[in-house]
C-alpha positions in Angstrom: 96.8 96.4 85.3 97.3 95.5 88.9 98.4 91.8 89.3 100.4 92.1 92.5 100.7 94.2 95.9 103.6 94.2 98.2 102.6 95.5 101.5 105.8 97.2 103.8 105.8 98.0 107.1 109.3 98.2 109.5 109.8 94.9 111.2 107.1 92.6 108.9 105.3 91.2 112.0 102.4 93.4 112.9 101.2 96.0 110.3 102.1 94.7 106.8 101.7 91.0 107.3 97.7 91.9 108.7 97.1 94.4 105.6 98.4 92.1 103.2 96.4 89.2 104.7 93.5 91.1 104.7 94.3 92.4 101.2 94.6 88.7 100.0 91.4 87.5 101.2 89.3 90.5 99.8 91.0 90.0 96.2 92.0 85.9 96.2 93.2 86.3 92.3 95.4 89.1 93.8 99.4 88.5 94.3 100.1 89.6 97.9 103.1 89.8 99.5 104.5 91.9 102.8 107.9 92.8 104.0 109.8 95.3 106.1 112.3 98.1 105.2 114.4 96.9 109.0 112.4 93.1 109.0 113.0 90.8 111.9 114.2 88.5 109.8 112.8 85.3 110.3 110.5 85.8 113.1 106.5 85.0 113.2 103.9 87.3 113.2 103.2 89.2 116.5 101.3 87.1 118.6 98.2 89.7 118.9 98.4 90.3 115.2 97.9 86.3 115.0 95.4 86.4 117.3 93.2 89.1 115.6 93.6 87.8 112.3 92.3 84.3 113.4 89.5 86.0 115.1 88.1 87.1 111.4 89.0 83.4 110.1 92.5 84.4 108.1 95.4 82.4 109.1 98.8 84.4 109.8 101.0 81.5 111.8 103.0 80.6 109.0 104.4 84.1 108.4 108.0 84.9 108.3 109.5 88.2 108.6 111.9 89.4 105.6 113.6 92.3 104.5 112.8 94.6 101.1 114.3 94.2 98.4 115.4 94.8 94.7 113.6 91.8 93.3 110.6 92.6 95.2 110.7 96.0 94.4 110.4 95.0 90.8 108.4 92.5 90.7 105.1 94.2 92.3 102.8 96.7 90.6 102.0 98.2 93.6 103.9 99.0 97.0 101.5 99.8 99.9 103.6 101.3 103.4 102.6 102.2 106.4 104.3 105.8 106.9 105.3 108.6 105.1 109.1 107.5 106.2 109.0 104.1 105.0 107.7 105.8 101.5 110.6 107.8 101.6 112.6 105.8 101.9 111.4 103.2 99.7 111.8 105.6 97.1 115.6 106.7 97.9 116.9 103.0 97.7 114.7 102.5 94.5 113.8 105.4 92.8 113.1 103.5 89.6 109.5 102.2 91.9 108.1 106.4 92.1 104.7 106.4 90.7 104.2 102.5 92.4 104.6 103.3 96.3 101.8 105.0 98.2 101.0 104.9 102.1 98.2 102.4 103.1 96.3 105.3 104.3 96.7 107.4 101.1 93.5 108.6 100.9 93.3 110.3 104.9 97.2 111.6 103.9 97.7 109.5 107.3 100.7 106.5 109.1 99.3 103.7 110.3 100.2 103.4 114.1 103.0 101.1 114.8 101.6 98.6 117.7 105.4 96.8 118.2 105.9 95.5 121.5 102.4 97.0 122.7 99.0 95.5 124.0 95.8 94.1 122.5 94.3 97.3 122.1 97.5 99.0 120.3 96.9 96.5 117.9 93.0 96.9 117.3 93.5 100.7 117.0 96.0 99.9 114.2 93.9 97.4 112.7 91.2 100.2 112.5 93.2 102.3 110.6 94.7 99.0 108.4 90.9 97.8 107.5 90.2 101.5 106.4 93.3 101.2 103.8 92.2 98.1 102.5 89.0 99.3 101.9 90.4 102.2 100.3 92.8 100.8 98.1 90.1 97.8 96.9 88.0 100.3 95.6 90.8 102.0 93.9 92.1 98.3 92.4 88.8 97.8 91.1 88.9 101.6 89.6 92.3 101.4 88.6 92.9 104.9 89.6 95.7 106.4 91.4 96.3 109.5 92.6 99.9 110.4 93.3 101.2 111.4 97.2 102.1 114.9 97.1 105.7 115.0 98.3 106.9 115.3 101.5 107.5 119.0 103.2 111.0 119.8 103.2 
């Protein structure tokens, strides 16, 4: 059974901390957590991020980049990334989580578009992509079923 989610993106301030919050309001009994595989450690939530967020009524201000790791790896029944990359290599630092890690966009075999250090618009044509996950992967928590991620091409 699914209890928890951990959501990873690069720098944990645009993509990961908006899935996981939109994750967390879809499924409130759900443990939700985000972090980055290179976080910027200790820095907010990209201001548009914040902005879009609040615009659908879910709060992101208090977020705080951190960094991936061991005990997080362990403790989450499901790790949800952004790109095939961060997958990768999410799976070559701890190989013990295979079977648990799957892009956000598993289901299109797609990356969610980094927006970092671009405009309004970067950010609501990776939002797009981030609400399509969610719905994707709250039908599959509600299913239980996963499919595994072929592997990547040589």
């Amino acid at each position: 059974m699914i209890r928890s989610v951990l959501m990873v993106c690069e720098g944990n301030i645009c993509r990961s901390p908006l899935a996981a919050a939109m994750l967390a309001q879809a499924l409130p009994d759900l443990e939700v957590d985000s972090a980055g595989t290179h976080a910027l450690v200790g820095a907010p939530a990209a201001a548009h991020a914040i902005d879009l967020m609040r615009e659908r009524g879910i709060g992101l201000s208090g977020h705080v980049a951190r960094t991936v790791n061991l005990q997080m790896m362990r403790s989450h029944d499901l790790i949800l990334v952004m790109t095939l990359g961060q997958r990768d290599e999410l799976l070559a630092r701890f190989p013990f989580a295979r079977g648990r890690v799957y892009r956000l966009l598993h289901d299109a075999q797609d990356d969610v578009a980094d927006p970092y250090r671009q405009d309004r618009a970067a950010f609501e044509a990776s939002l797009v992509q981030i609400e399509g996950g969610v719905r994707y992967w709250l039908d599959r928590l509600h299913h239980m079923t996963l499919v595994p991620e072929p592997p990547s091409p040589a």
